[in-house]
C-alpha positions as CSV (number, residue, x, y, z in Angstrom):
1,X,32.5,-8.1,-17.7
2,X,33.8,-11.7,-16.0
3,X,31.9,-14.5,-15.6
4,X,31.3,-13.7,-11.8
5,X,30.5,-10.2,-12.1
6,X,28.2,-11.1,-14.9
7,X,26.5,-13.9,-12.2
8,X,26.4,-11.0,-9.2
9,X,24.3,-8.8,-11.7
10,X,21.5,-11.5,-12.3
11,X,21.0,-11.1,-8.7
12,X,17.8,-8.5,-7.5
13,X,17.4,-6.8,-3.8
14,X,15.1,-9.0,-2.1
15,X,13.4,-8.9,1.3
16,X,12.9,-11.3,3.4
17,X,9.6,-11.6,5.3
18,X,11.0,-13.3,8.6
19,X,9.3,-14.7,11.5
20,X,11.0,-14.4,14.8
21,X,12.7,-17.7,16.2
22,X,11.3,-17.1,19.3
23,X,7.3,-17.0,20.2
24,X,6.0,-14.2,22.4
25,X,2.3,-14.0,24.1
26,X,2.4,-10.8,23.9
27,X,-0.3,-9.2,21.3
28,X,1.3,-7.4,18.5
29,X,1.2,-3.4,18.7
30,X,-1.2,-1.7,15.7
31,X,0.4,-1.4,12.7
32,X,2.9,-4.5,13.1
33,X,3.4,-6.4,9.7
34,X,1.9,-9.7,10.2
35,X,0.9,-12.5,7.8
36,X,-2.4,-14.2,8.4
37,X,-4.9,-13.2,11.3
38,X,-6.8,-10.1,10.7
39,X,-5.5,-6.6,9.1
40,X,-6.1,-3.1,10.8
41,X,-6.9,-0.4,8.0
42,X,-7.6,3.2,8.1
43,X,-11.6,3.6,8.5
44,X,-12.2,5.1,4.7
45,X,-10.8,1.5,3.3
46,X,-13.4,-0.7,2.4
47,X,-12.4,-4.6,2.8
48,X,-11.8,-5.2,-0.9
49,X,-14.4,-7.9,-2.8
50,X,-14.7,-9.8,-5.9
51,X,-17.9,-10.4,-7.3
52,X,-20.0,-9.5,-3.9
53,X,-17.6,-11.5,-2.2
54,X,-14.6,-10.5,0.4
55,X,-11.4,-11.4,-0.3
56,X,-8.7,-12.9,1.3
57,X,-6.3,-11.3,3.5
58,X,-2.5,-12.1,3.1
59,X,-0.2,-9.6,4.9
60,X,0.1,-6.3,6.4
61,X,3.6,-4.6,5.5
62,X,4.7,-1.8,8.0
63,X,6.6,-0.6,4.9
64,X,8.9,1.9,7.4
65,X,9.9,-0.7,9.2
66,X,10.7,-2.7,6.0
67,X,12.9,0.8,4.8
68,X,14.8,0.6,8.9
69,X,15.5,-3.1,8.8
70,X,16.4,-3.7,5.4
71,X,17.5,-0.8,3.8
72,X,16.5,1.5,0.8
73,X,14.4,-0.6,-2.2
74,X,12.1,0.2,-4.5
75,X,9.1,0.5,-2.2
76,X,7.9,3.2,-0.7
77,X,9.9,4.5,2.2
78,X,6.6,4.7,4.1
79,X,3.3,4.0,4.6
80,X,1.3,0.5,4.5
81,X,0.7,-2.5,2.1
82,X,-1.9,-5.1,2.5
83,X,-2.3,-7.9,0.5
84,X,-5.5,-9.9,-0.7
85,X,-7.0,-12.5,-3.0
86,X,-9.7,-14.2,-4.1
87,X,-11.4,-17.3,-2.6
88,X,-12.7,-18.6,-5.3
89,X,-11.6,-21.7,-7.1
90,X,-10.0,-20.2,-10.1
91,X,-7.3,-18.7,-7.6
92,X,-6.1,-21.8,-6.1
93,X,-5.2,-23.9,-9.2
94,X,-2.7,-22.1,-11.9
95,X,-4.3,-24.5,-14.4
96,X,-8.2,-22.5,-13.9
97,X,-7.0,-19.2,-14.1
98,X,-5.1,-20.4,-16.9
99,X,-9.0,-21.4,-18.6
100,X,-9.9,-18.3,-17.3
101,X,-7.8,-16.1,-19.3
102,X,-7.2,-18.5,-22.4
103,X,-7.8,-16.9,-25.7
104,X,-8.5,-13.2,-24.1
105,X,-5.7,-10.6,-25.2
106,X,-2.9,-9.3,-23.1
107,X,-4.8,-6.6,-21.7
108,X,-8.0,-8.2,-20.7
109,X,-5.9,-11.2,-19.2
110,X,-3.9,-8.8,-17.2
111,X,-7.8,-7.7,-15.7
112,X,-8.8,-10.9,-15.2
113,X,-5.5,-11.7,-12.8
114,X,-5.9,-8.0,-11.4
115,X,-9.4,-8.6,-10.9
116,X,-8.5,-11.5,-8.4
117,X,-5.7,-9.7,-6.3
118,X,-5.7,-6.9,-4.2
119,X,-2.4,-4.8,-3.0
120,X,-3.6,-1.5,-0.9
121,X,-1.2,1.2,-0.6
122,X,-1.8,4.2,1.8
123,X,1.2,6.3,2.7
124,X,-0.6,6.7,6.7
125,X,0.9,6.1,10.0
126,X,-0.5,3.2,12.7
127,X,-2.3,5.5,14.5
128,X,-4.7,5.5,11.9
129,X,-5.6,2.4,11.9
130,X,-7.4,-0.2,13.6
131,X,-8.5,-4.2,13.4
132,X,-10.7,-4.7,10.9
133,X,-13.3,-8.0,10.5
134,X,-14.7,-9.5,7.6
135,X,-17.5,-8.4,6.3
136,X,-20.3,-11.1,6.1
137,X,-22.3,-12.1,3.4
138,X,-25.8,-13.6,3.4
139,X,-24.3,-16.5,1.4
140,X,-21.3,-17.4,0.1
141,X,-21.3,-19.1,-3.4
142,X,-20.1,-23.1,-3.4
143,X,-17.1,-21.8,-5.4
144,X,-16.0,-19.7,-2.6
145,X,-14.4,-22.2,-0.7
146,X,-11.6,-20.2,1.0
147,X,-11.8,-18.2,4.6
148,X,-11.3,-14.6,4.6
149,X,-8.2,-14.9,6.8
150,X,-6.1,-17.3,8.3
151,X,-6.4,-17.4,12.4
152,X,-3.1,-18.1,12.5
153,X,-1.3,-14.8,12.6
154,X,3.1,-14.7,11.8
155,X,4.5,-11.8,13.0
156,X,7.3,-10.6,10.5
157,X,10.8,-9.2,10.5
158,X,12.5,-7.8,7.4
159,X,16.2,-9.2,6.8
160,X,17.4,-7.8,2.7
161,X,19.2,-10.6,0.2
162,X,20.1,-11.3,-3.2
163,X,17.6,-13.3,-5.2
164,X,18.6,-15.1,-8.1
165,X,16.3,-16.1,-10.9
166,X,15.5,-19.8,-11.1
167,X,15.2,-21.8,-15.3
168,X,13.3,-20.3,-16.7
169,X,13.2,-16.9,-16.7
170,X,13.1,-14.0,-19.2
171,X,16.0,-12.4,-16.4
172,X,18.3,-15.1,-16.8
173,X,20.3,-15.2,-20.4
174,X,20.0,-18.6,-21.8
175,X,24.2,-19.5,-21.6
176,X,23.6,-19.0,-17.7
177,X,20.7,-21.7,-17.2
178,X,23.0,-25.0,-17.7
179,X,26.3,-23.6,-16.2
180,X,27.2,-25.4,-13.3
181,X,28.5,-22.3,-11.4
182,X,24.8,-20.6,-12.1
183,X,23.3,-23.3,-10.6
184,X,25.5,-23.7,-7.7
185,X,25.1,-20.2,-6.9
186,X,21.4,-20.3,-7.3
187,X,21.0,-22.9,-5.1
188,X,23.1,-21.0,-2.5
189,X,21.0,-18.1,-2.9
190,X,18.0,-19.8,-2.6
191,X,18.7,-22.2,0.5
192,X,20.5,-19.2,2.2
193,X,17.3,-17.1,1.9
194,X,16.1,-16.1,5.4
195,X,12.4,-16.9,4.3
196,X,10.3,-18.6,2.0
197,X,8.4,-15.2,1.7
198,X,9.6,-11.7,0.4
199,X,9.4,-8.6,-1.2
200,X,10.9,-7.7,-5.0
201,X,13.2,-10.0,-6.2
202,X,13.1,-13.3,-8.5
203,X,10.4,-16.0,-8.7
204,X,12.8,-18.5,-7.2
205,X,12.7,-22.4,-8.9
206,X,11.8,-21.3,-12.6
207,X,8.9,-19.0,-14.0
208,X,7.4,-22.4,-15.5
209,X,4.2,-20.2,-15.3
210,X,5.1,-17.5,-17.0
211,X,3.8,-15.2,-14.4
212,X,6.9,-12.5,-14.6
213,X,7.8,-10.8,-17.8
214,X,10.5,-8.2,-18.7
215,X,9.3,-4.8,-17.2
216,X,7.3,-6.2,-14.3
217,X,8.7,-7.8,-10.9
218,X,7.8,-9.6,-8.4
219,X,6.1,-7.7,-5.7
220,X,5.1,-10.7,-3.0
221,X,5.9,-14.5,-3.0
222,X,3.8,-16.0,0.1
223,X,4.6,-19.6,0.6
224,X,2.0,-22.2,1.8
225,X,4.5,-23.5,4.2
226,X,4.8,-20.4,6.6
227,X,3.7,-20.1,10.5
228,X,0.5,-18.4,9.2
229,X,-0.8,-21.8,7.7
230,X,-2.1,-20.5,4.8
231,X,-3.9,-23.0,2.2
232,X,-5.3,-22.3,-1.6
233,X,-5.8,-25.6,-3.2
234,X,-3.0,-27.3,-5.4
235,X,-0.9,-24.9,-5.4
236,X,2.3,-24.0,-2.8
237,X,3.4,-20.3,-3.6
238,X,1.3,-17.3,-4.8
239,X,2.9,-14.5,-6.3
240,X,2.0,-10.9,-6.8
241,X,3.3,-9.5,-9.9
242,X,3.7,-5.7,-11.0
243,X,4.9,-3.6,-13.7
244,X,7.8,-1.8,-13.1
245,X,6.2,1.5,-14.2
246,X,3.5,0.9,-11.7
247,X,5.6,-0.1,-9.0
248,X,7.7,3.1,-9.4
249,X,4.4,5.5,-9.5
250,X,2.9,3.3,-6.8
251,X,0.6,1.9,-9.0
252,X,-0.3,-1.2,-6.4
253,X,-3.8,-1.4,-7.1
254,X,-2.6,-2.7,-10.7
255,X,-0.9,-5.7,-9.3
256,X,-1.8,-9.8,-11.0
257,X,-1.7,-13.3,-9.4
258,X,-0.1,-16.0,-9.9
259,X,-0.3,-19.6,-8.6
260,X,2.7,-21.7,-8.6
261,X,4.1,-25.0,-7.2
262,X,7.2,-24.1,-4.6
């Protein structure tokens, strides 16, 4: 295999969450995937907690419309995905969940990170859903210092591209990390990406954290720099990390996070 060919391969289907260039005042129709603002779930789905607490809501995937817009992938052709994570502390800094997991083996770290992430799967159509608010609690613990949802809602748009692994990564062979047409490619790749969120694909400036290993992949990247304003301490990008065995029996309630500077 040549040198290019060899490059093309590195590359993994990604999709682009992107928001529309131009604002509407119209409300969104049930069932639209939306980043921030508040999800709409079927009524047996309870709003998903850690330690008495509600989590986080991230997005609300219209995964049919991801399948019409961007073409086939290794999600589900249907159904819904909603994203959520933990407002505590430990979340928001790569360096506390790091303490948080330090010394535990593979398995009960893997629970720990799953233990602070949420991705819901139901194969169901809009018209069984409906807005949903957070539940409240009689009081919140100090630690749990992030809202339950952003107010600022970005409606999405699906647009598929080529994500290439950034240095380092377990996906990218060692002779490619220092090659000049590697790098020039990658940084194509990566300033040509229609988003700074998406679906599948690579962890995009370097797996410094070591949060994607051979047999998982990335499920979600959601940047801190999007329309939906979101905020979790020190960090810029969260990603949501599965195995590829659970990704392919739709194993989503399996997922980890992981914290990240863009």
């Amino acid at each position: 295999m040549d040198a290019k060919r060899r490059l093309d391969a590195l590359g993994r289907k990604a999709v682009a969450l992107v928001q529309p260039t131009r604002s509407s005042s119209r409300a969104q129709p049930v069932g639209a995937s939306r980043l921030g603002g508040l999800p709409e779930l079927p009524s047996d789905l309870d709003w998903p907690v850690e330690s008495g607490v509600p989590m986080m809501f991230i997005a609300q995937i219209d995964l049919a419309s991801v399948r019409a817009e961007a073409g086939e992938s290794a999600l589900p052709p249907s159904g819904y995905l909603w994203f959520f994570a933990s407002r505590f502390h430990e979340f928001s800094s790569t360096v506390f969940m790091d303490e948080r997991v330090h010394g535990l083996a593979a398995d009960e770290a893997a629970a720990t990170r799953a233990s602070v992430a949420a991705a819901v799967y139901r194969d169901i159509t809009a018209d069984s859903l409906a807005q949903r608010v957070c539940p409240e609690v009689d009081e919140l613990p100090d630690e749990a210092f992030l809202p339950s949802h952003s107010d600022r809602v970005a409606p999405i748009q699906f647009e598929p591209f080529s994500s290439l692994p950034g240095a380092p990564s377990p996906f990218l062979p060692v002779e490619f990390e220092e090659r000049e047409d590697y790098q020039r490619a990658r940084e194509e790749s990566r300033d040509g990406a229609p988003s700074q969120d998406w679906l599948l694909g690579h962890i995009p400036r370097g797996d410094w954290i070591g949060a994607c290993k051979v047999g998982q992949s990335l499920l979600l990247r959601v940047s801190a720099r999007n329309g939906a304003g979101f905020h979790w301490g020190d960090d810029d990008d969260v990603y949501f990390v599965i195995s590829d065995g659970d990704l392919a029996a739709r194993r989503f309630d399996r997922v980890t996070i992981h914290c990240g500077l863009g």
